[in-house]
Residue, then its C-alpha position, 0 to 999 in steps of 0.5 A: x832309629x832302629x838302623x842306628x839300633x842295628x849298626x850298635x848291635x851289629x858292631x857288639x856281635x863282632x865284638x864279642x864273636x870275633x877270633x881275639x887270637x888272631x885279631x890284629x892280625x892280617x896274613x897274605x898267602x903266597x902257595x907253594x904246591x900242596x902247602x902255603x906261606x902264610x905271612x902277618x902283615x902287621x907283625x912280619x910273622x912266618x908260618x906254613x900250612x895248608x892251602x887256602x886256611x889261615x892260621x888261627x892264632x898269632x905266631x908273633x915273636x915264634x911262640x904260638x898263642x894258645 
């Protein structure tokens, strides 16, 4: 009973804590030197930034959410 308890909380945390700007979405980097790549798997978007840190929010259709 209580790991059935803590799995519902768990998965309402995600829920409720989880970044929605970018929650379909799943970048790949490819680097290139200082500077990376990043593409969205599941949209095809294309952007650029630093090394290592994904892009906060989706850059679908070129207009970044806010």
């Amino acid at each position: 009973m209580h790991i059935l308890l803590g799995l519902i909380l768990a998965f309402v945390l995600i829920a409720v804590f989880a970044n929605r700007r970018t929650r379909s979405c799943r970048w790949r980097e490819f680097p290139q030197g200082d500077v990376s790549r990043w593409r969205c798997i599941q949209c095809g978007a294309e952007t650029t930034g630093p090394k290592g840190r994904k892009p906060e929010s989706c850059h679908r259709d070129g207009i970044l959410d806010d």
